[in-house]
C-alpha positions in Angstrom: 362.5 92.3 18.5 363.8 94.5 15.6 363.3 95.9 12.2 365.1 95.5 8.7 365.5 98.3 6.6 366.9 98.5 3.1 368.6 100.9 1.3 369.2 99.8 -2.3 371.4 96.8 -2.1 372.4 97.5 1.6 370.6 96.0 4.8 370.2 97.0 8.2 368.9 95.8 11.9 367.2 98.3 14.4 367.2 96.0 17.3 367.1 97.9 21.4 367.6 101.1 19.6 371.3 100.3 17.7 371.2 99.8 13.9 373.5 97.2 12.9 374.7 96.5 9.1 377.5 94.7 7.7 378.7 98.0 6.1 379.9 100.1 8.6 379.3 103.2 6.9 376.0 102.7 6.6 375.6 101.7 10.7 377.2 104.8 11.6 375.0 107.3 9.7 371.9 105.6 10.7 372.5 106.1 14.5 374.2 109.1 13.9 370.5 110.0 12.0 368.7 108.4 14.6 370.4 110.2 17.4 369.8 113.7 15.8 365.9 112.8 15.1 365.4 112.1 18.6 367.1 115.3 19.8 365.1 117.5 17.7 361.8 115.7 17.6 362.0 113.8 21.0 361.6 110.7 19.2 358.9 108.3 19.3 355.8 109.2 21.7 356.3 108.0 25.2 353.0 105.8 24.7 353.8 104.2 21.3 352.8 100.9 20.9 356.1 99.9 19.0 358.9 103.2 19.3 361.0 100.6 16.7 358.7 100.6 14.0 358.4 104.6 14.5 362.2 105.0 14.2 362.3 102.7 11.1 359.5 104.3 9.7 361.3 107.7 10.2 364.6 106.7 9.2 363.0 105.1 5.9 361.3 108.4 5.4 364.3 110.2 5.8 366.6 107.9 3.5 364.2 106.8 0.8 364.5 103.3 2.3 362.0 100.5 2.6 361.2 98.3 6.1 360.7 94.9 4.5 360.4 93.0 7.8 359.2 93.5 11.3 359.2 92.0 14.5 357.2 93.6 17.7 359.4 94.8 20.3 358.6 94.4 23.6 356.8 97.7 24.3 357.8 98.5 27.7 361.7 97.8 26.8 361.7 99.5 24.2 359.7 102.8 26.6 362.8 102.1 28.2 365.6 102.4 25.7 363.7 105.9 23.9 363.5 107.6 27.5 366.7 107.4 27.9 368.4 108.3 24.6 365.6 111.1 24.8 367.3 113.0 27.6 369.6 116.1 27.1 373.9 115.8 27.1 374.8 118.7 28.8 378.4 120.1 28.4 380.2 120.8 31.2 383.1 122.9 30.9 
């Protein structure tokens, strides 16, 4: 279902892979963080029982922030919505 993380006085909602916040600052540079994690590390395992929670937990990591509430995600969705955010952009000229 989704995640909230906070950073200081600032929330934000991992929900189907997409952070939402009602600062938009803060939105961008968690997907924009989340997006470069999963190109250099792959992201989540393929067989993780919630790849939410182990972007979160990342992201927290990475910010000094805190998940202060979870919901489980439908595992096999979620497969999904890694797997494909996991594959290379190539440029084509």
């Amino acid at each position: 279902m989704g995640l909230i993380l906070t950073l200081g006085r600032q929330k934000a909602f991992l929900r189907e892979g997409e952070w939402r916040s009602a600062d938009r600052g803060l939105e961008v540079r968690l997907n924009q963080l989340t997006s470069d994690w999963i190109a250099e590390s792959g992201g989540p395992k393929l067989d993780s029982p919630d790849p939410e929670l182990d972007v979160a937990t990342e992201i927290s990591r990475t910010t000094g922030g805190r998940v202060v509430l979870q919901s489980r995600s439908d595992q096999r969705r979620s497969a999904r919505i890694y797997f494909a955010r996991r594959q290379y952009k190539l440029a084509f000229f």
